[in-house]
C-alpha positions as CSV (number, residue, x, y, z in Angstrom):
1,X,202.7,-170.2,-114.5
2,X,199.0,-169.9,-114.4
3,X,198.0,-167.8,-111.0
4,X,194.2,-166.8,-110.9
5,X,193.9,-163.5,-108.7
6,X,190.7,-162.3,-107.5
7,X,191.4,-158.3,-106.1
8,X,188.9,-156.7,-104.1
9,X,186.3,-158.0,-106.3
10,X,182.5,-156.8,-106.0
11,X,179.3,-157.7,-107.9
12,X,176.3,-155.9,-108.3
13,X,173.3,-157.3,-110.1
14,X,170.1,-155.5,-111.2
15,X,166.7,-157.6,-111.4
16,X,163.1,-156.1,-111.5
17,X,164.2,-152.5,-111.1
18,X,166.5,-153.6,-107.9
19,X,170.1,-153.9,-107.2
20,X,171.8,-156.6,-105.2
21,X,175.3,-157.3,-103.9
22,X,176.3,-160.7,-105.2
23,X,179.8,-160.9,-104.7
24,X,181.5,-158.3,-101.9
25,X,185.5,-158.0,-101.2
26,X,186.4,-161.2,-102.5
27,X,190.1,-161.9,-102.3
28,X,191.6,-164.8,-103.7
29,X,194.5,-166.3,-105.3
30,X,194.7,-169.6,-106.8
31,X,198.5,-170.9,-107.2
32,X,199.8,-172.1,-110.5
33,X,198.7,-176.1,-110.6
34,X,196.8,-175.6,-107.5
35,X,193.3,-177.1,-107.6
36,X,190.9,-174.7,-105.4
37,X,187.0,-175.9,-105.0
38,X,184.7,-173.0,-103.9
39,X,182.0,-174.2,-101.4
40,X,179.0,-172.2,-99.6
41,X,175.0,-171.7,-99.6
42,X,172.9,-171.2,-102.1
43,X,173.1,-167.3,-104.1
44,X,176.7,-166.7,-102.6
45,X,178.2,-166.2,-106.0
46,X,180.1,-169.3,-106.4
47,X,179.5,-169.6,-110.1
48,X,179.6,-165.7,-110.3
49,X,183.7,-165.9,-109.5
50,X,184.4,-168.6,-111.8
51,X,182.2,-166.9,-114.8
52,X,184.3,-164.2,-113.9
53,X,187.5,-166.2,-114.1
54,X,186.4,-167.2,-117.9
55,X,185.9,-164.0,-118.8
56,X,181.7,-164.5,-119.0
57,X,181.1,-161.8,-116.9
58,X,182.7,-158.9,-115.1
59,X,183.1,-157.2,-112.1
60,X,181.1,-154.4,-110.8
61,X,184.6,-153.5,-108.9
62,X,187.8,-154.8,-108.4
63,X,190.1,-157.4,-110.7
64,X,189.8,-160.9,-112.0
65,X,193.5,-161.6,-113.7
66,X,195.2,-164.7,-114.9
67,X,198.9,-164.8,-114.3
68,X,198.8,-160.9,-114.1
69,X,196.4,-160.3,-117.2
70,X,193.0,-158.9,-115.9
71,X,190.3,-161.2,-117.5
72,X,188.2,-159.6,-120.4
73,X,187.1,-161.8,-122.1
74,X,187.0,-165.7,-122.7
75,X,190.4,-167.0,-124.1
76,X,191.9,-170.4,-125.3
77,X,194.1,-170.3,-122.1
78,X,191.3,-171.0,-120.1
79,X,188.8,-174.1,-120.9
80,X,185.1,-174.5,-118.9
81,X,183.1,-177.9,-117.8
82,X,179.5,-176.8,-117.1
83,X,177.0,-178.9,-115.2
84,X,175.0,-179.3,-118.7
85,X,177.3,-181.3,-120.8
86,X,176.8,-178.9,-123.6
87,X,178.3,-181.6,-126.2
88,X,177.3,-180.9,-129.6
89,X,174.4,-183.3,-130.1
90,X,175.3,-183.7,-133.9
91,X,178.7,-184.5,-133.8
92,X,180.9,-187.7,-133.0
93,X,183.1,-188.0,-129.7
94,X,186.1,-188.0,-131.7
95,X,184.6,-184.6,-133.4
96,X,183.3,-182.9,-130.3
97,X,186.7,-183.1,-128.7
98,X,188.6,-182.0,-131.8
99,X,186.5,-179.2,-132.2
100,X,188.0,-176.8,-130.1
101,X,191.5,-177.7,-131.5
102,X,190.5,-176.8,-135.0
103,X,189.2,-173.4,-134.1
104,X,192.9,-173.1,-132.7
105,X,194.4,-173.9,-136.0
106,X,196.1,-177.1,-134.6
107,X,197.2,-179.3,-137.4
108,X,195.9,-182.7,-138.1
109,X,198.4,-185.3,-137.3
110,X,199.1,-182.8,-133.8
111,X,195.0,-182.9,-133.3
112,X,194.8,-187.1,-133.5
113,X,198.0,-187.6,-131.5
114,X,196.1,-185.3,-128.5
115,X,192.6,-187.0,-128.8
116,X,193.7,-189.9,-129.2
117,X,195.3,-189.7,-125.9
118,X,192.7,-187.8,-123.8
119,X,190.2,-190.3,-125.4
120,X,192.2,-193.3,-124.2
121,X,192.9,-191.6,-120.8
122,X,189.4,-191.2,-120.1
123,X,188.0,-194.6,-121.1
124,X,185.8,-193.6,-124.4
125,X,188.3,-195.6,-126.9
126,X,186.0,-197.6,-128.6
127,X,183.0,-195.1,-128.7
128,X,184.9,-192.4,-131.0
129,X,182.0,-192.6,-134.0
130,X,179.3,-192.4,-131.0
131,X,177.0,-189.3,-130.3
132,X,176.4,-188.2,-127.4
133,X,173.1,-189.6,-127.1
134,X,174.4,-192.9,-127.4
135,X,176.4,-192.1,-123.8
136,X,175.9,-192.5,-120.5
137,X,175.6,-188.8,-118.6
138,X,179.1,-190.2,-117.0
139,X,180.3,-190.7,-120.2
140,X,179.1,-187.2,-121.9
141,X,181.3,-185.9,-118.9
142,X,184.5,-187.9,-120.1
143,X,183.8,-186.1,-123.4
144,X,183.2,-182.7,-122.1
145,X,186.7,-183.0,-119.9
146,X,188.7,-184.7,-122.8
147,X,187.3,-181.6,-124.6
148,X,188.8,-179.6,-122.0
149,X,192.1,-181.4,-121.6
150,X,192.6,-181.3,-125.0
151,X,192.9,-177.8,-125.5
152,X,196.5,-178.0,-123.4
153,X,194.9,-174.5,-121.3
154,X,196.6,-173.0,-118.2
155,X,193.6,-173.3,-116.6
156,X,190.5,-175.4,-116.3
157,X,187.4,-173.8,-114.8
158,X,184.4,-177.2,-113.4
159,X,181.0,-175.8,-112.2
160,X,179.2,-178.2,-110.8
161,X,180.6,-180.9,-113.0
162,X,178.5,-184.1,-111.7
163,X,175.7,-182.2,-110.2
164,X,174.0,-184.2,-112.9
165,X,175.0,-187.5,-112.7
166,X,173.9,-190.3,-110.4
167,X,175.6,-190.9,-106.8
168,X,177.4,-194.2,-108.6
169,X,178.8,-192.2,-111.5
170,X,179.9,-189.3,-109.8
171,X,181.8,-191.5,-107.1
172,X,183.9,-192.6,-110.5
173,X,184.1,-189.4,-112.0
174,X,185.4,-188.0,-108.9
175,X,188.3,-191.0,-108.7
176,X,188.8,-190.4,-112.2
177,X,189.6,-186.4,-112.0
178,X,191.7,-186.9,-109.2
179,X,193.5,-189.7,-111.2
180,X,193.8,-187.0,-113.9
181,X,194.5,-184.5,-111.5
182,X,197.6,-186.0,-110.6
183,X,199.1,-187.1,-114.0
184,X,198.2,-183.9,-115.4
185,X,197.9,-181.1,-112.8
186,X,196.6,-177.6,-113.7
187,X,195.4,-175.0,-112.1
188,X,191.4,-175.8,-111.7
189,X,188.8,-173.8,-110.1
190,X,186.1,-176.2,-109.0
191,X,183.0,-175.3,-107.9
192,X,180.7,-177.3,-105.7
193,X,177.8,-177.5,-103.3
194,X,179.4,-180.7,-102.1
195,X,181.8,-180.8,-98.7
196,X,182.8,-184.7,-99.2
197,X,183.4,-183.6,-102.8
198,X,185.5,-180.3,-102.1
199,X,187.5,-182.8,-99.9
200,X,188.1,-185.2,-101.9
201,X,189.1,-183.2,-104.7
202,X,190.8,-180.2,-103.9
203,X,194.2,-179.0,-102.6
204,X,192.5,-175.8,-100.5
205,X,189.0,-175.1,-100.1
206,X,187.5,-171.7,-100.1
207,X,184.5,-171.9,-97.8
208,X,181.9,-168.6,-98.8
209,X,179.7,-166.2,-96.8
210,X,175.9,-166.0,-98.0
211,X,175.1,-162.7,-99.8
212,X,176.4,-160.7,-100.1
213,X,179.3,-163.6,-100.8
214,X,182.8,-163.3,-99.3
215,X,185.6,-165.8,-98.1
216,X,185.1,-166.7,-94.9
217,X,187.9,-169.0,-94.4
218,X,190.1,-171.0,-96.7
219,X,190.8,-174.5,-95.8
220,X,194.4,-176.1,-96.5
221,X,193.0,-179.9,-97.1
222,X,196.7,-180.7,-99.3
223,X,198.9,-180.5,-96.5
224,X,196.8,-183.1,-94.4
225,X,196.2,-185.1,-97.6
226,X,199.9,-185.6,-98.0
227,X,200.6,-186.4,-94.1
228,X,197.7,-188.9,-93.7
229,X,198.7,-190.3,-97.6
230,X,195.3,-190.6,-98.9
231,X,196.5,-191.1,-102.1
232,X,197.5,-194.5,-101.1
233,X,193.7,-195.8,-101.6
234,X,192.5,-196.2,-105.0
235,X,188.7,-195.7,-103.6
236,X,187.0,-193.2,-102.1
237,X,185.5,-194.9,-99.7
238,X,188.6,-196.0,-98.5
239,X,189.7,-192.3,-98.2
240,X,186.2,-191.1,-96.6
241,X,187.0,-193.8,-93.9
242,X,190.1,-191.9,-92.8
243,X,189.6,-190.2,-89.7
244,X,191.6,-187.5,-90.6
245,X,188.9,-186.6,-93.8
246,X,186.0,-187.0,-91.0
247,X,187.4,-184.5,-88.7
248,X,188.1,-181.9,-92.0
249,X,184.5,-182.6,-93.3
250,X,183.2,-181.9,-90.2
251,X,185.3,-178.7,-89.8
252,X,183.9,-177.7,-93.4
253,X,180.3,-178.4,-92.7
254,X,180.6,-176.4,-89.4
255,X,181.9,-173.8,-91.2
256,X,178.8,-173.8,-93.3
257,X,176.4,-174.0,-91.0
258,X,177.6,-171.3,-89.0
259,X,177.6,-168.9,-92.4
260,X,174.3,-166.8,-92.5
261,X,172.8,-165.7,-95.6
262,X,170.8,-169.4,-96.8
263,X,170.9,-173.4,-96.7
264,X,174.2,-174.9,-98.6
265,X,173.8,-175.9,-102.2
């Protein structure tokens, strides 16, 4: 089981001698193999929760807690994909995603049967001696989720992933996550400024306030992705075209523009 609770949490930041209320009341649980994206404007504290979640920061009030342990500190349970790559620029793809395994203490022959398979599963066999600046920024991404994968962790915490990328790659990287999604599910707190993105990607949806930043609503998009089958289409075009993910975009995005506190990035 790998339940992510947010309980009555509040954040208060200081900056230039002033306080301000970040994060206020937020209630949240994200199920065991569930895969939640947080959506809302700019400054709502979107990345705040899932910093949080990693044990990167803390709350001013209330709980973070993964499967009923409050979050502390960062742990090998948990794995993070930032925006930024943040691929060690001196080391291999084989070696950047077997890093994290070593510091484990995983033994050798277990370390090469695991990369060898998240390597193959995301499409970088054949570039296991390149550095990353030998990669496209779709391909650095492979590596930094192989990286992730790797590790075997409960839970698997994307900000932003392919905020970076161009509109071509990230259209891939988001067919390719939900192909990974579904062969290997875990419990994933994504965050995104995207709506088509969020629904897309994600089982529920939890649509935030501006600042101070609160749930507003939480969207069930699973339910309706398993009546309309939307897994059927290997594109996401194809899925986009559905009427049914037009009509929850739309639902999302009105959501959003009705939410005070800023414009929606």
């Amino acid at each position: 089981m790998a339940n992510i609770c947010f309980d009555g949490v509040q954040r208060l930041f200081r900056q230039n001698g002033k306080e301000f209320l970040a994060l206020k009341d937020v209630n949240l649980e994200v199920h065991d193999r569930e895969f939640v994206a947080i959506v809302g404007p700019s400054g709502c504290g979107k990345t705040t929760c899932m910093r949080m979640a990693a044990g990167l920061e803390h709350p001013s009030s209330g709980s973070v807690s993964v499967d009923g342990e409050v979050v502390r500190r960062p742990g090998p349970d948990r794995a993070v994909v930032f925006q930024a790559f943040a691929l060690f620029p001196w080391k291999s793809v084989w070696d950047n995603v077997e890093f994290g395994l070593v510091s484990l203490g995983i033994d050798s022959a277990e370390r090469r049967r695991r990369i060898e398979h998240y390597i193959g599963l995301m499409g970088l066999a054949g570039y296991e001696h390149a550095f990353p600046h030998q990669l496209s920024g779709g391909m650095q991404q492979r590596v930094a989720i192989a990286r992730a994968y790797v590790l075997d962790p409960k839970v698997l915490l994307m900000d932003e992933p392919f905020g970076a990328l161009d509109a071509q790659t990230r259209v891939v990287m988001q067919e390719e996550l939900v192909r990974l999604a579904r062969q290997h599910p875990r419990t994933v707190l994504f965050i995104t400024h995207a709506v088509e993105e969020a629904v897309y990607l994600a089982d529920r949806i939890v649509v935030m306030t501006g600042r101070p930043g609160t749930v507003r609503e939480i969207v069930d998009v699973k339910a309706l992705r398993d009546a309309e089958h939307w897994d059927r289409h290997a594109r996401i075009e194809d899925v986009m075209d559905e009427p049914s993910f037009v009509h929850l975009r739309s639902h999302v995005w009105k959501l959003l523009r009705d939410t005070q506190g800023g414009s929606v990035h």
